[in-house]
C-alpha positions as CSV (number, residue, x, y, z in Angstrom):
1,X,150.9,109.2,147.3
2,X,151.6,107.5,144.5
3,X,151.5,103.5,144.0
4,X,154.2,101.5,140.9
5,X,153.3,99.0,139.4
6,X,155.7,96.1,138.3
7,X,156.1,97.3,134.7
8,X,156.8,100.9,136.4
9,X,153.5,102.6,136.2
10,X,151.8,104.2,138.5
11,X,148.2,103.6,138.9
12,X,147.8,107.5,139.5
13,X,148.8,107.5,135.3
14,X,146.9,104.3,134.3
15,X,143.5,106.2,135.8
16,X,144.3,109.3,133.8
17,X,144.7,107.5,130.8
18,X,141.7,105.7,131.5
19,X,139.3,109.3,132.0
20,X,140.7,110.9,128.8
21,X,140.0,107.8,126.9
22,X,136.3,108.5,128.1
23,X,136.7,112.0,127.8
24,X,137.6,111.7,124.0
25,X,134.6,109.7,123.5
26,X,136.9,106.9,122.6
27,X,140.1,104.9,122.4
28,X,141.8,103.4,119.0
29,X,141.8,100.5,120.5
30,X,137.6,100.5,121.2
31,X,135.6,100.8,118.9
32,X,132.2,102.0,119.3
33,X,129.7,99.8,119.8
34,X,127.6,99.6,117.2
35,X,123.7,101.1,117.8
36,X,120.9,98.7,117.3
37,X,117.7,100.5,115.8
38,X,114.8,100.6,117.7
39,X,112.7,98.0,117.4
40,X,109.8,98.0,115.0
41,X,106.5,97.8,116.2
42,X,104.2,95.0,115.7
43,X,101.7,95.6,113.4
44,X,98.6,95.5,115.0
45,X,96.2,92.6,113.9
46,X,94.2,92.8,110.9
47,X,90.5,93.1,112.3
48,X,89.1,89.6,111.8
49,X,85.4,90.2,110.6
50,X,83.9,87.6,112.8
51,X,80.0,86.4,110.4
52,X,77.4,85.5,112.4
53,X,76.7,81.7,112.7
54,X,73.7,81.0,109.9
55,X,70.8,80.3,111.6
56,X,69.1,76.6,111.3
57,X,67.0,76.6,109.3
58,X,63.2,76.4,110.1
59,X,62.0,72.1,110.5
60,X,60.3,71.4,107.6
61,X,56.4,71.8,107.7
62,X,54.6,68.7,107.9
63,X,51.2,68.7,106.3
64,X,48.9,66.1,107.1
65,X,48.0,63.9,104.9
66,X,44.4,64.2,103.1
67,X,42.4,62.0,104.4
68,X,41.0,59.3,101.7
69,X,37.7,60.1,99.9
70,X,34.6,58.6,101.6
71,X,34.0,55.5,98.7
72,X,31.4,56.5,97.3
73,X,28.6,53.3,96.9
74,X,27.1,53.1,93.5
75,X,23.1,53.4,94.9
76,X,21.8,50.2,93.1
77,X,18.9,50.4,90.7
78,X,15.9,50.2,92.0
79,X,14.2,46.7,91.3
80,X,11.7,47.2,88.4
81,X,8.6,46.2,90.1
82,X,7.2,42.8,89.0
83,X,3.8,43.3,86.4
84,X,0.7,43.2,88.4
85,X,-0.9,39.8,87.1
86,X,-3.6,40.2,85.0
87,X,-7.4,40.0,85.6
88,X,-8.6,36.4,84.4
89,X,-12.3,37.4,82.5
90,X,-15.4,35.3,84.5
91,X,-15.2,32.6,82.2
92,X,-11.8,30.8,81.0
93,X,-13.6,29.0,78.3
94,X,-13.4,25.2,78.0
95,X,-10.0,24.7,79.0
96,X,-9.1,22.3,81.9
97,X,-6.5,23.9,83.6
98,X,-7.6,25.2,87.0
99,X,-7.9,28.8,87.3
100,X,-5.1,29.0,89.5
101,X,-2.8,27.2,86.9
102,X,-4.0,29.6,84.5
103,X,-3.4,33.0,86.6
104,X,0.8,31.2,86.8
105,X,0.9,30.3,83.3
106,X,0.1,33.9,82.0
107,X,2.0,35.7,84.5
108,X,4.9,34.1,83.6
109,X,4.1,35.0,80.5
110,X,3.7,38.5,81.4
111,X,7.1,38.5,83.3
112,X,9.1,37.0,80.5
113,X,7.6,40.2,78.1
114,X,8.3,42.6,80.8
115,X,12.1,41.7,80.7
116,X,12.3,42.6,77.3
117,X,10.1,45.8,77.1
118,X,6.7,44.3,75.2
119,X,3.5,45.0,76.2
120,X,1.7,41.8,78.6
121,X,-0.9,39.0,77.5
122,X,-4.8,39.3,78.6
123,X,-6.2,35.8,78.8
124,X,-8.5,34.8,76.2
125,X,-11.7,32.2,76.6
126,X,-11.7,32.2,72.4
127,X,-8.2,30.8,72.3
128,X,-8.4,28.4,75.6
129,X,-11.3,26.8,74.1
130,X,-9.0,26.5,70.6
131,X,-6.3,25.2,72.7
132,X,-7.9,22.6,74.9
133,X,-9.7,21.1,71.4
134,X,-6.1,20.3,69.9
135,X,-4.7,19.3,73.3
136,X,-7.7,16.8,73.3
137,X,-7.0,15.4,70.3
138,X,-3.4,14.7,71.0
139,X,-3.9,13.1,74.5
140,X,-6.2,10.9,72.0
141,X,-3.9,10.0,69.3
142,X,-1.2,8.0,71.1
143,X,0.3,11.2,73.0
144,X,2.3,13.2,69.7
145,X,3.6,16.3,70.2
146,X,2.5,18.0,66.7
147,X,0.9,21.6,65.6
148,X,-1.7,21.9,63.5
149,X,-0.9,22.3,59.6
150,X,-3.7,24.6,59.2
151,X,-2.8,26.6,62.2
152,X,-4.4,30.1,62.5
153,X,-2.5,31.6,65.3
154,X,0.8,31.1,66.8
155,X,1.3,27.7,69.2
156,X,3.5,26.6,71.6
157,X,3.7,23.2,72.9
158,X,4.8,21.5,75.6
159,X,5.1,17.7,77.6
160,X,6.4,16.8,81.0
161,X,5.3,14.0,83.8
162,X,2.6,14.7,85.0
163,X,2.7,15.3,89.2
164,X,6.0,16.3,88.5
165,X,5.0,19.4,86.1
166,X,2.5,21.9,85.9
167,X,1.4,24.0,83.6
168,X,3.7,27.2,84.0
169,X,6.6,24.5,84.1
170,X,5.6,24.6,80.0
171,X,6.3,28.3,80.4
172,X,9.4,28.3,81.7
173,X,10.5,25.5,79.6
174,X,9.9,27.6,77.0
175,X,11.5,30.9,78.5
176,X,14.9,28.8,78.8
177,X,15.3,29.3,75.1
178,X,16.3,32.7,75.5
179,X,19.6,31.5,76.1
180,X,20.3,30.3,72.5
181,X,18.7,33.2,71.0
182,X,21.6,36.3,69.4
183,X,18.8,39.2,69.6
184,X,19.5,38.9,65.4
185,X,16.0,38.6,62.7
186,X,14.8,35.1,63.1
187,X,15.9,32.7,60.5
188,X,14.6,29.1,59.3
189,X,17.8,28.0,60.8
190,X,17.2,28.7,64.3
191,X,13.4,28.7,64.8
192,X,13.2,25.2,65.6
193,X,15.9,26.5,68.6
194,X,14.3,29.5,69.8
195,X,10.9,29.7,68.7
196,X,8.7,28.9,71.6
197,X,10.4,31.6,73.3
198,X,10.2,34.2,70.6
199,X,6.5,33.6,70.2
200,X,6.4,34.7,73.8
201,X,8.1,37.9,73.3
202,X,6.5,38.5,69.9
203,X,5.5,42.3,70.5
204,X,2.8,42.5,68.7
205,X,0.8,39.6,69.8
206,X,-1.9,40.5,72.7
207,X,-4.5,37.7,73.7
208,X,-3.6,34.2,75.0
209,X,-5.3,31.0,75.6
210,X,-3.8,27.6,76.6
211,X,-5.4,24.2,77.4
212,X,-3.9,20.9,79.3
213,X,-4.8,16.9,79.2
214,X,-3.5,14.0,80.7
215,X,-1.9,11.2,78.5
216,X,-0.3,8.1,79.5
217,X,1.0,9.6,82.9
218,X,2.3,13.1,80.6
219,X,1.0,16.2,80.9
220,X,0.3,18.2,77.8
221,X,-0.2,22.0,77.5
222,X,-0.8,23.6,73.9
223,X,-1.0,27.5,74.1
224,X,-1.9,29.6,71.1
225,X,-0.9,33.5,71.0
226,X,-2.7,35.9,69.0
227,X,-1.6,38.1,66.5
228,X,1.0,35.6,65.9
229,X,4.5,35.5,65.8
230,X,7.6,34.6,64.4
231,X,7.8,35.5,60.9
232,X,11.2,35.1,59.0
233,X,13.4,37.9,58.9
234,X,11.9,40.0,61.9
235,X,12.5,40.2,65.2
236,X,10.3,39.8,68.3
237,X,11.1,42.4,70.3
C-alpha cells in the first residue's frame, strides 16, 4: 500500500532514496563529516626531584667561660729583724747619762746604720769620758752650742728642754736629716745640712761615746764618733 504525499510522492520512494543515499556512502548534498584525530595524550609529568629538607644545623657549643686566675698576693718581704742592741762594757766612763739613756742613744744609732747597710757602733768609755768633758764646759760657758777647733774625732751636737727631751731625742734629731740628703759625695755646701746625720752613717767609723749636762733648763748632749767622718768629696755609706 502505498501512501502520496502532497507534492505527489510516495513515501515508499522518499525511503528508497533515503537507503541508497546510505548505501552509496553518501549524498551530493552531504558532505562527510569531517574526522577529528584522536586526541593526543598528555604527557606525563616531568618527575619532580623532591631534595630533602637541609637539616638544622647543630646549636652552637657553649663553652664555659674560664674561670679568672686566683690573684696571686705578692708575699711581702719579710721585716728585716731589728739589730740586737749592743752590750754596754762594765764601765760607761765618766759620762752622766744613765745607762739606760745610753743603751737608747746607741741603739738608735745602730738602727739608723742598719737601714743603710754599715756596720753598728760599740759604746766606748774613752770617748764618753771625751764627750761629757766638752759637754761640761759648755753647760759652763753660758749654754753655746760650739765644736771644738781642735777636734780629734767626729762630733755631733745637740740641745732641747730638758724634761721634755732625752738623750736619744738628740739621735733622732739628727737622723731627720736624712731627708735633705741626695745620696751624692758630701760637699762644703751641704754639710752644715746633713752632717750630723752623715756622721752617723759614716761606714767606717766603729766606737761611740756621748755625754749630757744640764744648762739653764736645756739639755745638752755632745757625741763623738770614731774613726771620723764626713770628709769632702766622699760618701758615707
Amino acid at each position: 500500500m502505498n501512501f502520496l504525499l502532497r507534492d505527489g510522492k510516495s513515501i515508499a520512494g522518499i525511503a528508497a532514496a533515503i537507503v541508497v543515499c546510505v548505501i552509496a556512502a553518501g549524498c551530493a548534498s552531504q558532505p562527510a563529516a569531517p574526522v577529528a584525530p584522536p586526541p593526543k595524550k598528555a604527557a606525563p609529568p616531568a618527575a619532580t626531584v623532591t631534595q630533602p629538607a637541609p637539616k638544622p644545623a647543630p646549636p652552637p657549643v657553649v663553652q664555659p667561660a674560664p674561670k679568672p686566675a686566683a690573684p696571686v698576693t705578692a708575699k711581702p718581704a719579710p721585716k728585716s729583724a731589728p739589730p740586737k742592741p749592743e752590750p754596754l762594757p762594765a764601765r760607761l766612763g765618766d759620762t752622766k747619762m744613765a745607762a739606760k739613756d745610753v743603751q737608747a742613744i746607741l741603739a738608735h744609732h745602730n738602727k739608723v746604720r742598719a737601714a743603710v747597710g754599715v756596720p753598728p757602733l760599740k759604746w766606748s768609755p774613752t770617748l764618753a769620758n771625751y764627750s761629757q768633758k766638752w759637754t761640761d764646759y759648755l753647760a759652763g760657758s753660758s749654754c753655746r752650742v760650739e765644736h771644738r777647733s781642735d777636734n780629734q774625732y767626729g762630733e755631733n751636737i745637740y740641745a732641747g728642754t730638758a724634761g721634755h727631751f732625752t738623750a736619744v731625742d738628740a739621735a733622732k734629731a739628727w737622723e731627720a736629716e736624712k731627708k735633705s740628703y741626695d745620696g751624692t759625695p758630701l760637699k762644703q755646701s751641704i754639710i752644715k745640712a746633713v752632717g750630723h746625720y752623715t756622721q752617723m752613717t759614716w761606714r767606717d767609723t766603729r766606737m761611740l761615746g756621748c755625754g749630757e749636762a744640764l744648762c739653764n733648763k736645756m739639755l745638752l748632749v755632745v757625741c763623738n764618733y770614731d774613726p771620723p767622718g764626713n770628709y769632702i768629696g766622699r760618701k758615707p755609706y
